[in-house]
MIMAR-758520 format. One record per atom (N, C-alpha, C, CB): atom name; residue number from 0; residue in three letters; x, z, y. Coordinates in Angstrom, 2 decimals. Each point is the difference from the previous one (the first is absolute). Glycine has a CB too. Layout:
MIMAR-758520
atom_n_res_px_pz_py
CA_NUM_ALA_X_Z_Y
...
//
This chain:
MIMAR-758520
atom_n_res_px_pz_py
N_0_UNK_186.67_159.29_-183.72
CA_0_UNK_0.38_-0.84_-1.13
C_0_UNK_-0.99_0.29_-1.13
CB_0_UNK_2.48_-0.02_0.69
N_1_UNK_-2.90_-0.63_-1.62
CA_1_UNK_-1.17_-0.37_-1.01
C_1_UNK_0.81_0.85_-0.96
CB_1_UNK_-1.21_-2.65_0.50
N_2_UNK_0.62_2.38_-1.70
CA_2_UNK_0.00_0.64_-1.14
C_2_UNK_1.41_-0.86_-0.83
CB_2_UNK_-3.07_0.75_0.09
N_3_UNK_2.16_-2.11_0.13
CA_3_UNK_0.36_-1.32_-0.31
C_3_UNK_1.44_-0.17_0.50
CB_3_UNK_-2.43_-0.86_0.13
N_4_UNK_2.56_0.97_1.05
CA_4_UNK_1.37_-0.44_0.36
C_4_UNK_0.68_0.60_0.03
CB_4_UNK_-0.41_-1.06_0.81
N_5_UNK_0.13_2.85_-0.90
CA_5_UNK_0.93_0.63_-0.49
C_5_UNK_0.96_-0.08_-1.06
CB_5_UNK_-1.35_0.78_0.96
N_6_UNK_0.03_-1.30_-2.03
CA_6_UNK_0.86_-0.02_-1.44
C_6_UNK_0.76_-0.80_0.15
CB_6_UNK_-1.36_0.52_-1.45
N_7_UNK_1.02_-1.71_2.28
CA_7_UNK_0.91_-1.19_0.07
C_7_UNK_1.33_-0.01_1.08
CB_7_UNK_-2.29_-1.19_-0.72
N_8_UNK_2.23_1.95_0.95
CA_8_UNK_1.04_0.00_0.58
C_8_UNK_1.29_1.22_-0.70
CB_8_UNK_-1.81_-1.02_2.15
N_9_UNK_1.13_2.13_-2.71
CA_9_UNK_1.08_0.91_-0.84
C_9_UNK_-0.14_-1.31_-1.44
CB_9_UNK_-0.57_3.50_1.01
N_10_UNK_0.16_-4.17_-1.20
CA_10_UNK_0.62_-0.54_-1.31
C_10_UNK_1.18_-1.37_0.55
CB_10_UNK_-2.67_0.70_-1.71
N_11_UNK_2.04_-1.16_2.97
CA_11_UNK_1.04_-0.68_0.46
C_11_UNK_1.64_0.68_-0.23
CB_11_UNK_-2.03_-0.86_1.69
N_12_UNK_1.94_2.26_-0.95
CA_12_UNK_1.02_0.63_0.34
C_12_UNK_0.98_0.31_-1.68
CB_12_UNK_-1.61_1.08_2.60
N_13_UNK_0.74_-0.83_-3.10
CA_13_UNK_0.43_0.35_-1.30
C_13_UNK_0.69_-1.07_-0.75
CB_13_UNK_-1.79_1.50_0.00
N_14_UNK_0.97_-2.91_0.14
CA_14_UNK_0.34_-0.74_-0.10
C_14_UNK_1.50_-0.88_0.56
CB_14_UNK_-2.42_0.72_-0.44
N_15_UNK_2.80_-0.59_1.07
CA_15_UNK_0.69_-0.17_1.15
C_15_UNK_1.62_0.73_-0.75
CB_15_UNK_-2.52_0.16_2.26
N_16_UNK_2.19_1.40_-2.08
CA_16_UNK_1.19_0.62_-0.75
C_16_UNK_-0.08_0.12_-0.99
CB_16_UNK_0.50_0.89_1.22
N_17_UNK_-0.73_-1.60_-2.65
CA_17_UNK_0.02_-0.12_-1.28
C_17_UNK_1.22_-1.53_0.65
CB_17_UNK_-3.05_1.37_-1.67
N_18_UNK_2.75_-2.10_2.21
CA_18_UNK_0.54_-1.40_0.27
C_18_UNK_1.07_0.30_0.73
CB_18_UNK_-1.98_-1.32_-0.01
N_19_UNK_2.64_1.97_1.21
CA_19_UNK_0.90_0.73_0.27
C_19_UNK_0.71_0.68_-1.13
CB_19_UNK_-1.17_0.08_1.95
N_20_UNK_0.69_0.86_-2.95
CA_20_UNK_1.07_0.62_-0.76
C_20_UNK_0.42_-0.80_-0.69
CB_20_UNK_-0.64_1.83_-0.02
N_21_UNK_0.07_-2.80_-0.64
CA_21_UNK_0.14_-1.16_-0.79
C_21_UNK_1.23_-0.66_0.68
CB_21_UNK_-2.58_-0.27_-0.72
N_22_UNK_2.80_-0.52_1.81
CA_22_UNK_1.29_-0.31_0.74
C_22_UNK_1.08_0.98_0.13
CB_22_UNK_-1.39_-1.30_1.15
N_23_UNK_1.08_2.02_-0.97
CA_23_UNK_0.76_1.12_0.00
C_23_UNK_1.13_-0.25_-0.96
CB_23_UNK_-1.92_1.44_0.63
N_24_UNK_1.40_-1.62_-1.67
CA_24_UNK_0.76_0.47_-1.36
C_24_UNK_0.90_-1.80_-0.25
CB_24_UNK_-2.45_2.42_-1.42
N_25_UNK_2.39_-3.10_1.90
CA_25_UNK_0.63_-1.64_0.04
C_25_UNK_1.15_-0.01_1.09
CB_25_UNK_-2.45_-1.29_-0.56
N_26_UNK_3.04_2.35_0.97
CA_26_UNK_0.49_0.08_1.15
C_26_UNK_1.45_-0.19_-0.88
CB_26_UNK_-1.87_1.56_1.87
N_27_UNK_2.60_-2.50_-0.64
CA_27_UNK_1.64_-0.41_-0.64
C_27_UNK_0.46_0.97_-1.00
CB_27_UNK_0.83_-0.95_2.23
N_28_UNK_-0.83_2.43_-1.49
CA_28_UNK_0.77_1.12_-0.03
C_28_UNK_-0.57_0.40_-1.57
CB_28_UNK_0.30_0.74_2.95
N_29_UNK_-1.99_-0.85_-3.67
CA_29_UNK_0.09_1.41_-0.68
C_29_UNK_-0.34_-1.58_-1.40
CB_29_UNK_-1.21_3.44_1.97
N_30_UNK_1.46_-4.88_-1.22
CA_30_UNK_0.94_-0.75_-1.41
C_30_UNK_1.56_0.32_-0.41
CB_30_UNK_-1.42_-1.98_0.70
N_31_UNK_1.89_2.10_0.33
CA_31_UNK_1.74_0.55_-0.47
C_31_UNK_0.00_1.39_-0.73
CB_31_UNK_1.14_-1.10_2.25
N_32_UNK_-2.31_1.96_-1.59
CA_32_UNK_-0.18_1.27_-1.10
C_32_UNK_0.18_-0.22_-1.19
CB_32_UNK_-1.40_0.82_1.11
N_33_UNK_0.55_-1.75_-1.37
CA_33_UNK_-0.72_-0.25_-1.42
C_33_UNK_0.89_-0.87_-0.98
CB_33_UNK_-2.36_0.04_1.20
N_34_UNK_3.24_-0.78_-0.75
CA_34_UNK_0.75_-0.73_-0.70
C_34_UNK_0.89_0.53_-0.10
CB_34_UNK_-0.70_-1.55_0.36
N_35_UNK_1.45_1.82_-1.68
CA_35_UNK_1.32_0.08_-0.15
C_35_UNK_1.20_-0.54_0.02
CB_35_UNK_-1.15_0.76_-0.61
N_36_UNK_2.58_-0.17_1.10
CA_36_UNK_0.87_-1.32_0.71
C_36_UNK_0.16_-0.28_-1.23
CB_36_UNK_1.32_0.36_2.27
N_37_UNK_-0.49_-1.90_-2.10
CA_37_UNK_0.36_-0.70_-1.22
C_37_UNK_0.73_0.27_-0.82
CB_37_UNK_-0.38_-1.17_0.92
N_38_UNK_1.26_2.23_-0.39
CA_38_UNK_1.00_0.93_-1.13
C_38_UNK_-0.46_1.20_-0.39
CB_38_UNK_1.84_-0.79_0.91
N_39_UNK_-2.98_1.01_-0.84
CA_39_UNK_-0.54_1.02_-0.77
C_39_UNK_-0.27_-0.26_-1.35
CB_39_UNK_-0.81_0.66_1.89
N_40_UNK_1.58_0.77_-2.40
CA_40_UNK_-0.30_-0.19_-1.23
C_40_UNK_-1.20_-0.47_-0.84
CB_40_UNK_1.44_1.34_0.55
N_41_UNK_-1.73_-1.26_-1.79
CA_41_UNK_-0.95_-0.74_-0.44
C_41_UNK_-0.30_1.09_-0.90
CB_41_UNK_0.60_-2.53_0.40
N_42_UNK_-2.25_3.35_0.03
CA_42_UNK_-0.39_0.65_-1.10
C_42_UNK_-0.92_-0.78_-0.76
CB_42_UNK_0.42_1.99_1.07
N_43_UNK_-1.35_-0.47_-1.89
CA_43_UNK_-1.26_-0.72_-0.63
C_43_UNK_-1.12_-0.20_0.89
CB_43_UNK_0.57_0.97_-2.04
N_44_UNK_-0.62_-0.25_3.36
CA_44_UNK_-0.81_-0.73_0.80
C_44_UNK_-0.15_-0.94_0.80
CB_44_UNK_-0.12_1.34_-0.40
N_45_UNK_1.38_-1.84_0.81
CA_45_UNK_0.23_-1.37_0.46
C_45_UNK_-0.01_-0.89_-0.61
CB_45_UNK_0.87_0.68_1.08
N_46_UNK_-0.01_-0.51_-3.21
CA_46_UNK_-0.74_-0.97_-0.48
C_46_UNK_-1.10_-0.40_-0.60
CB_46_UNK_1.50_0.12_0.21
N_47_UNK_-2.89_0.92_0.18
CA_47_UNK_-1.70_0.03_0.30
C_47_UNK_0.00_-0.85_1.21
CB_47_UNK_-0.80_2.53_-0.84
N_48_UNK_1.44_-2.25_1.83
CA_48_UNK_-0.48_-0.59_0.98
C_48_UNK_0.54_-1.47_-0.09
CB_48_UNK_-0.23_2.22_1.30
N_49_UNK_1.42_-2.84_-1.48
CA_49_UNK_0.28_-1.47_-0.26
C_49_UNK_-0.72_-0.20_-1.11
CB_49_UNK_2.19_-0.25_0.89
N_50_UNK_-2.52_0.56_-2.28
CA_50_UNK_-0.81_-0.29_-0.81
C_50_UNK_-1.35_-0.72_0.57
CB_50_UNK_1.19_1.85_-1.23
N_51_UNK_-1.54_-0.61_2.28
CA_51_UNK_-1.85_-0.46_0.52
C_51_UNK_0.06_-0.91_0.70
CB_51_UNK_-1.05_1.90_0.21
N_52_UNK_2.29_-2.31_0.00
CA_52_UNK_-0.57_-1.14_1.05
C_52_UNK_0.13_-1.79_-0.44
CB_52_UNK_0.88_2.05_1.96
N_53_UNK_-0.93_-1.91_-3.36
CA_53_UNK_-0.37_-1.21_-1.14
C_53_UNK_-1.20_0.91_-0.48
CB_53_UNK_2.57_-1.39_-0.95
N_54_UNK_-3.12_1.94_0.28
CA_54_UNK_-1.14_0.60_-0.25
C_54_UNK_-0.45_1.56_0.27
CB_54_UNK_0.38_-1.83_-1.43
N_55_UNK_-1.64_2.03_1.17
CA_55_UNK_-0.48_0.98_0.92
C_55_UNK_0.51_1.06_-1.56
CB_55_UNK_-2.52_-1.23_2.34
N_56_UNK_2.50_2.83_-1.47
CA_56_UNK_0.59_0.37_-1.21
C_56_UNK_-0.85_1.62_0.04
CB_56_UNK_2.81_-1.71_0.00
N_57_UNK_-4.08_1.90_0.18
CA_57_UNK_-0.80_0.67_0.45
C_57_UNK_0.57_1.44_-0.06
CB_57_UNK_-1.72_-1.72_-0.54
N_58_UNK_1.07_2.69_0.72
CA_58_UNK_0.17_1.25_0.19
C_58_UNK_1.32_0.95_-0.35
CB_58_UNK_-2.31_-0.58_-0.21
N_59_UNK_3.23_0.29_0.89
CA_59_UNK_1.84_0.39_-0.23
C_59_UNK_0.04_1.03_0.36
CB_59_UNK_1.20_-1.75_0.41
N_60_UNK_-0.49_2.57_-1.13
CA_60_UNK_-0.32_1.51_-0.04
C_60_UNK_1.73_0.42_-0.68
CB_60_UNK_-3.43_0.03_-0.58
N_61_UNK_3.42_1.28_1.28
CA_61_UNK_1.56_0.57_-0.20
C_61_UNK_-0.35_0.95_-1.09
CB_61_UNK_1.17_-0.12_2.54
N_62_UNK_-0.93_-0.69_-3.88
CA_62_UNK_0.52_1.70_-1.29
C_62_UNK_0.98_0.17_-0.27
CB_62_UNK_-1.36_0.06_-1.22
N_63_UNK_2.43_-0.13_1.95
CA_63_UNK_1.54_0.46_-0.17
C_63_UNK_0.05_1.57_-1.36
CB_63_UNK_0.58_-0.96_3.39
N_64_UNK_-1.52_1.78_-2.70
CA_64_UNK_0.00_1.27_-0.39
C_64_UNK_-0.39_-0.28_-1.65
CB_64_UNK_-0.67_1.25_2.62
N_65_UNK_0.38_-2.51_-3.01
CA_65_UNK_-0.52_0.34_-1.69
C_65_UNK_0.97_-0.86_-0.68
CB_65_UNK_-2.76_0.35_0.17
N_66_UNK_4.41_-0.54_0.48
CA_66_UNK_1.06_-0.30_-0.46
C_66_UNK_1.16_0.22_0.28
CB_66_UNK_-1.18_-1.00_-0.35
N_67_UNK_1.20_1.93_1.69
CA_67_UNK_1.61_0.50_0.33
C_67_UNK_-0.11_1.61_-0.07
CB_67_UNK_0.76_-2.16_1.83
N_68_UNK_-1.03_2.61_-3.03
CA_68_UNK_-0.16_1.37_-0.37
C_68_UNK_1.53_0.48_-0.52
CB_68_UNK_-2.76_-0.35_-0.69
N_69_UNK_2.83_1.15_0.36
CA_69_UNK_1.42_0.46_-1.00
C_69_UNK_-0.31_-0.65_-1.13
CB_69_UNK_0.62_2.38_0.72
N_70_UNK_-1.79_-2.32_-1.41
CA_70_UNK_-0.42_-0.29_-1.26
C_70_UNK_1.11_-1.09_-0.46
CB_70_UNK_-2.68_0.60_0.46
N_71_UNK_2.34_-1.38_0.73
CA_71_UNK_1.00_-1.63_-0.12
C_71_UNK_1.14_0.27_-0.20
CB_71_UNK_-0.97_-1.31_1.48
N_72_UNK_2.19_1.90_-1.35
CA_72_UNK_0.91_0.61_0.59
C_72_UNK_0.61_-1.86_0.71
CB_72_UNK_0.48_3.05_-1.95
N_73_UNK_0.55_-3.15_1.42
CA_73_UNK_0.61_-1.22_1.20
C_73_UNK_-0.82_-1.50_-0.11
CB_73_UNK_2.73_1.08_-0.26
N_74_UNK_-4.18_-1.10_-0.41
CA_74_UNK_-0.65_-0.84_-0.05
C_74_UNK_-0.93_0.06_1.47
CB_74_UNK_0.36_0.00_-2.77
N_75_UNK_-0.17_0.98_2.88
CA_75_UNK_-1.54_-0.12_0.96
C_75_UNK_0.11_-0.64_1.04
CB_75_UNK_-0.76_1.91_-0.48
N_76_UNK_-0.41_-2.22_0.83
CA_76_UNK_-0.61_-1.09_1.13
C_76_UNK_0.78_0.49_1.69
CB_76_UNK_-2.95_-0.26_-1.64
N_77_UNK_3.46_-0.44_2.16
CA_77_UNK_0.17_0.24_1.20
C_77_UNK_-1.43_-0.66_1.14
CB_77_UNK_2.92_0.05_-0.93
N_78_UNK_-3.82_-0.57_0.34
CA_78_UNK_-1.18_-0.35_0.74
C_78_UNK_-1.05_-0.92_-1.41
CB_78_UNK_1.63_-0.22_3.02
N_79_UNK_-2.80_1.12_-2.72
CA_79_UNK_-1.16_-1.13_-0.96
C_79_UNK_-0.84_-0.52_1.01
CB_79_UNK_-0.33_1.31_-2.32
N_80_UNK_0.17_-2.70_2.64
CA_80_UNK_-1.56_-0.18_0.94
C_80_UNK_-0.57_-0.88_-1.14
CB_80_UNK_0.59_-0.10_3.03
N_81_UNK_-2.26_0.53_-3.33
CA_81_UNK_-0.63_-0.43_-1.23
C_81_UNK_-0.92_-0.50_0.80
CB_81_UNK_0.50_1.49_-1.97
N_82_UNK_-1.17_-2.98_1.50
CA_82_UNK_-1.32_-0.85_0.52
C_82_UNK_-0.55_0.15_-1.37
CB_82_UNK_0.74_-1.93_2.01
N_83_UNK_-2.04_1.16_-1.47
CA_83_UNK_-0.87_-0.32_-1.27
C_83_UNK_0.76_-0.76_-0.68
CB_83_UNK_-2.11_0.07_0.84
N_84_UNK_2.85_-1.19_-0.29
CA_84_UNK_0.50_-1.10_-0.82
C_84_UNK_1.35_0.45_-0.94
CB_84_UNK_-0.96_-1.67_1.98
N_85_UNK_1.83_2.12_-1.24
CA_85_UNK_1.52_0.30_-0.18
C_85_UNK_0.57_1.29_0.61
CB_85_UNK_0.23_-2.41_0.00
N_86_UNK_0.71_3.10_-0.79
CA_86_UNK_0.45_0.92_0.70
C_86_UNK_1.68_0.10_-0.05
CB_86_UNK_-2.40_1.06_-0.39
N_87_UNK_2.71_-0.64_1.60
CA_87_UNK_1.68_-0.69_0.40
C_87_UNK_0.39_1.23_0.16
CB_87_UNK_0.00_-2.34_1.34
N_88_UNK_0.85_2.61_-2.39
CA_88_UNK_0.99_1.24_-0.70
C_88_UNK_1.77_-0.81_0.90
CB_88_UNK_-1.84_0.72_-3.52
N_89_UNK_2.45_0.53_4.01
CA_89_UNK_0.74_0.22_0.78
C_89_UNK_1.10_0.62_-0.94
CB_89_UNK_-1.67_0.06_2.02
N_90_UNK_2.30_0.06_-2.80
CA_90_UNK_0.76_1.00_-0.33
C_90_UNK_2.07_-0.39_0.73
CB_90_UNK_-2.42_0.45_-2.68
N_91_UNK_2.82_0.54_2.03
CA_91_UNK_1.05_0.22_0.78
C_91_UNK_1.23_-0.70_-0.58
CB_91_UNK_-1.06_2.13_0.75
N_92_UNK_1.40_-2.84_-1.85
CA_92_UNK_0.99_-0.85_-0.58
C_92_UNK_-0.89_-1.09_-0.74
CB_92_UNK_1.94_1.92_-0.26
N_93_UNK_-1.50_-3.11_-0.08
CA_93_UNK_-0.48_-0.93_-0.50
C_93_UNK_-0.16_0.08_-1.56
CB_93_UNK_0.84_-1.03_2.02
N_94_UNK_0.12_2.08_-2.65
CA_94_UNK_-0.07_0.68_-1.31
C_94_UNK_-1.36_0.57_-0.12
CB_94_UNK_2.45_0.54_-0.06
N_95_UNK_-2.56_-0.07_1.07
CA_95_UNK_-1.45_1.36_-0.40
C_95_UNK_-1.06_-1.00_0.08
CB_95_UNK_0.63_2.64_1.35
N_96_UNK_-0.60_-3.65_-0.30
CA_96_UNK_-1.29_-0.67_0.29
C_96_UNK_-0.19_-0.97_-1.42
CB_96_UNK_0.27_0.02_3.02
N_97_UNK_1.12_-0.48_-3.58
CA_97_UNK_-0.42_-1.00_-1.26
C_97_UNK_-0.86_1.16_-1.31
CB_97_UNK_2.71_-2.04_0.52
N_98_UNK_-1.82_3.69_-0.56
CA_98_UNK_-0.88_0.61_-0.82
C_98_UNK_-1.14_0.01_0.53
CB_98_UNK_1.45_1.13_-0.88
N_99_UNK_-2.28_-1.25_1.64
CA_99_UNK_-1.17_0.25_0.52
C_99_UNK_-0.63_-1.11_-0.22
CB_99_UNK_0.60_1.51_1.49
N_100_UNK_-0.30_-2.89_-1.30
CA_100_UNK_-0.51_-1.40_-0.68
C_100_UNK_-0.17_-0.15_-1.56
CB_100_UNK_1.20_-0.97_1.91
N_101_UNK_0.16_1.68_-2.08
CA_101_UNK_-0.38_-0.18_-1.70
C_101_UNK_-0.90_0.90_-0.87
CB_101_UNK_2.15_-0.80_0.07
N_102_UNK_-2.46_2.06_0.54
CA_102_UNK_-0.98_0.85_-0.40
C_102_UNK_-1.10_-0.66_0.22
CB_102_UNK_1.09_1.90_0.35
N_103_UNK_-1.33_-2.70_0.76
CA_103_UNK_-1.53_-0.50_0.44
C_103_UNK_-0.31_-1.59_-1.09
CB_103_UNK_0.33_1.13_3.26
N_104_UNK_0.61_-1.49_-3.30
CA_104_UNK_-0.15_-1.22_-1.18
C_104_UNK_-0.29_-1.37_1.23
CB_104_UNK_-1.46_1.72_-2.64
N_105_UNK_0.49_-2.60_1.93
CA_105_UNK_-0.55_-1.12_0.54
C_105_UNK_-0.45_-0.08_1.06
CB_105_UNK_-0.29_-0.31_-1.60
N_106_UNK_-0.58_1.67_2.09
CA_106_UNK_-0.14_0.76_1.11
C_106_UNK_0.25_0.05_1.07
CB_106_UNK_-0.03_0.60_-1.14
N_107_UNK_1.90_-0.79_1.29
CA_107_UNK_0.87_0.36_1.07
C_107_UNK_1.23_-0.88_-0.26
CB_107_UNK_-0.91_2.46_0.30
N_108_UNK_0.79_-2.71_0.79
CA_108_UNK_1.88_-0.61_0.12
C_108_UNK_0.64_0.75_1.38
CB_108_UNK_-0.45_-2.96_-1.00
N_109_UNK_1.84_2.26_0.94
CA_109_UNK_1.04_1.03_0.74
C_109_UNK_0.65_-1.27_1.12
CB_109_UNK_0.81_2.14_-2.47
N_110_UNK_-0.74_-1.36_3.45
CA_110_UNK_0.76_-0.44_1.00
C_110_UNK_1.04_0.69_0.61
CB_110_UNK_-1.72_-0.98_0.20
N_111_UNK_2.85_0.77_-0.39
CA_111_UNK_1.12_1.05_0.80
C_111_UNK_-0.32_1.01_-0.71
CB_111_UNK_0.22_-0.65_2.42
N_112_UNK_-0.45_2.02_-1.16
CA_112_UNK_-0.40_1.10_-0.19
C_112_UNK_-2.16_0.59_-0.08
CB_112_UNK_3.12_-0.07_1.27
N_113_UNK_-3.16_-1.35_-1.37
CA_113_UNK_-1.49_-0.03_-0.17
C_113_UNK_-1.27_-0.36_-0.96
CB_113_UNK_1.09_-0.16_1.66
N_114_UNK_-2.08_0.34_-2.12
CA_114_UNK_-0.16_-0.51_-1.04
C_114_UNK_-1.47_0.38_0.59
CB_114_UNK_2.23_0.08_-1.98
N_115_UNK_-3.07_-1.81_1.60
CA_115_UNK_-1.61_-0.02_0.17
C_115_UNK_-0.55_0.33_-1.41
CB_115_UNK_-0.08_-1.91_1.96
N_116_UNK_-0.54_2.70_-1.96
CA_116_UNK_-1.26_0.02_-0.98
C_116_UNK_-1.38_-0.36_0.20
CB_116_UNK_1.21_1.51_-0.59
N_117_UNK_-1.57_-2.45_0.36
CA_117_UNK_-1.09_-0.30_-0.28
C_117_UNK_-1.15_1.10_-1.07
CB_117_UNK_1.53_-2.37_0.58
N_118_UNK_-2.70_1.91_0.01
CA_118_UNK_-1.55_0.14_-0.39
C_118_UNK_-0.92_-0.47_-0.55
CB_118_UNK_0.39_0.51_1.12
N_119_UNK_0.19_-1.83_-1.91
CA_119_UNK_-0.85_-0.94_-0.83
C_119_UNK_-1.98_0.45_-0.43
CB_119_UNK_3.03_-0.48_-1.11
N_120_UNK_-2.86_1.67_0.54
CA_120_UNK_-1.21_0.57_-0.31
C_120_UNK_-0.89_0.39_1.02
CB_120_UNK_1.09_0.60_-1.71
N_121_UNK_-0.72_0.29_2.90
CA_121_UNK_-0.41_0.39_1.07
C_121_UNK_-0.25_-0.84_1.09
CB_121_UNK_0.91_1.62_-0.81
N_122_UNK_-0.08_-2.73_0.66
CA_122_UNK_-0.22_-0.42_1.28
C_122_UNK_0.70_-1.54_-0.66
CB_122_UNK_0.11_2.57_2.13
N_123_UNK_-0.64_-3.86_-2.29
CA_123_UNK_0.21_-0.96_-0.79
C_123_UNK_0.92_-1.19_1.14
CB_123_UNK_-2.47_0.72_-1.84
N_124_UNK_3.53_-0.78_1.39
CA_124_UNK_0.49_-0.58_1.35
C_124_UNK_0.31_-2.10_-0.63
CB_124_UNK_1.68_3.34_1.23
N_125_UNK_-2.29_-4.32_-0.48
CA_125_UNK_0.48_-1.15_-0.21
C_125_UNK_1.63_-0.11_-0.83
CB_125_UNK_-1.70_-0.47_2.22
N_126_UNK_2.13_-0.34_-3.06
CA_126_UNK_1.34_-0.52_-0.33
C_126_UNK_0.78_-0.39_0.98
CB_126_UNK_-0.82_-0.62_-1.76
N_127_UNK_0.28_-0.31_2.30
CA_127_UNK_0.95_-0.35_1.01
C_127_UNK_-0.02_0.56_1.19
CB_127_UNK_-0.01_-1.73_-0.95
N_128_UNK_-0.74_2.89_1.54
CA_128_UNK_0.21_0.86_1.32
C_128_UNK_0.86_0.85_-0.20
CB_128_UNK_-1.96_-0.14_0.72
N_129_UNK_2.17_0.82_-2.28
CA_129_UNK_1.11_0.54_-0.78
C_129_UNK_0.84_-0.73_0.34
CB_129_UNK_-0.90_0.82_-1.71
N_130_UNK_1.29_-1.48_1.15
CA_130_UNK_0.92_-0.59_0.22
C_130_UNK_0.81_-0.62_1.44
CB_130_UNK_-1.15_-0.05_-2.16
N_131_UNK_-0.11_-0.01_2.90
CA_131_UNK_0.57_-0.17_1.45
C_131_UNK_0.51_1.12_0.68
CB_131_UNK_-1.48_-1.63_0.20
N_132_UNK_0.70_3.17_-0.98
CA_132_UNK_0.29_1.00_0.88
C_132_UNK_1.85_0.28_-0.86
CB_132_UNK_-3.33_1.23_0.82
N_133_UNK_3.37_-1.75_-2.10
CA_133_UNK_1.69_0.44_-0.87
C_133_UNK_0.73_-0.54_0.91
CB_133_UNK_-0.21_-0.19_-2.61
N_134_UNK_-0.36_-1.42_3.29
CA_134_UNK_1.20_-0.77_0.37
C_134_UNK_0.19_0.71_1.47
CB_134_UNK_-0.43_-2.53_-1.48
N_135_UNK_-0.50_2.84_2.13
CA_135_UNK_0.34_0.79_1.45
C_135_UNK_0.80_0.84_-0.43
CB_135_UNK_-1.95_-0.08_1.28
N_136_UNK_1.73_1.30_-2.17
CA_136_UNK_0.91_1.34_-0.15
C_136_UNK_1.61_-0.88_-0.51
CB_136_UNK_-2.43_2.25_-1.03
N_137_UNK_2.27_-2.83_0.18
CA_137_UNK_1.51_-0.75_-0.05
C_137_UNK_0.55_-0.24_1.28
CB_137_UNK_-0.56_-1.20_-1.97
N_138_UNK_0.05_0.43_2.90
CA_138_UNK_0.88_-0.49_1.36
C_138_UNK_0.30_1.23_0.38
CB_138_UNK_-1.05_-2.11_0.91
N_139_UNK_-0.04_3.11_-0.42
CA_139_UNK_0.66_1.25_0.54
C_139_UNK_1.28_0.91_-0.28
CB_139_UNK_-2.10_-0.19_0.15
N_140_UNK_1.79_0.56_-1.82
CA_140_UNK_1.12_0.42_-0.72
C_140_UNK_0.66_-0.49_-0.36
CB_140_UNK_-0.67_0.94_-0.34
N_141_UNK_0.64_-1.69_-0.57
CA_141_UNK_1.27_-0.80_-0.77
C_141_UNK_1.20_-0.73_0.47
CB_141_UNK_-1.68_-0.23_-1.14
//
């Protein structure tokens, strides 16, 4: 065998199982993984994840830890997931989550036990995608 067809044939191969693992992962079984049943509760990362799927909501990241401290005492966060765009505060009564809206001002509004804050400065979001993403979190919660 050549030089030539060596390579061509280990990049075939390589090729080959990059495309295999790729299927792999579409398999009935590890979509039912991935979805949550329909009576699952509703955190702040599920409502990241129904959020993203009207707009993209880039780099979602868990800082729970820089709001469910003692510091808080019965305010604190039972889950933070923060994007560039918005970040979806979780807290544990609908009391704590409205103090948490009203500290944030214009900023933030409240849903249930939830409340989006927005990034206006950081990350400049359309009026009306706002607004499409308020009216999604309404159906969910409200």
């Amino acid at each position: 065998m050549t030089h030539r067809t060596r390579i061509m044939t280990i990049t075939a191969a390589a090729i080959a199982s990059l495309l295999l693992a790729g299927c792999g992962g579409d398999s009935e079984d590890s979509k039912a993984a991935e979805t949550p049943p329909a009576d699952a509760p509703l955190t702040a990362e599920t409502v990241v994840d129904e959020l993203s799927e009207l707009y993209p909501l880039p780099n979602a990241r868990d800082n729970s830890g820089s709001c469910n401290g003692a510091d808080f005492g019965d305010d604190a966060c039972v889950q933070l997931i923060t994007t560039d765009a918005v970040s979806v505060y979780q807290l544990e009564t609908v009391e704590s989550a409205t103090k948490w809206a009203d500290t944030h001002g214009d900023d933030a509004e409240q849903h249930g036990v939830f409340m989006l804050r927005w990034w206006p400065d950081e990350y400049p979001m359309d009026a009306d995608a706002q607004a499409e993403l308020s009216e999604r979190m309404a159906t969910l919660v409200d």
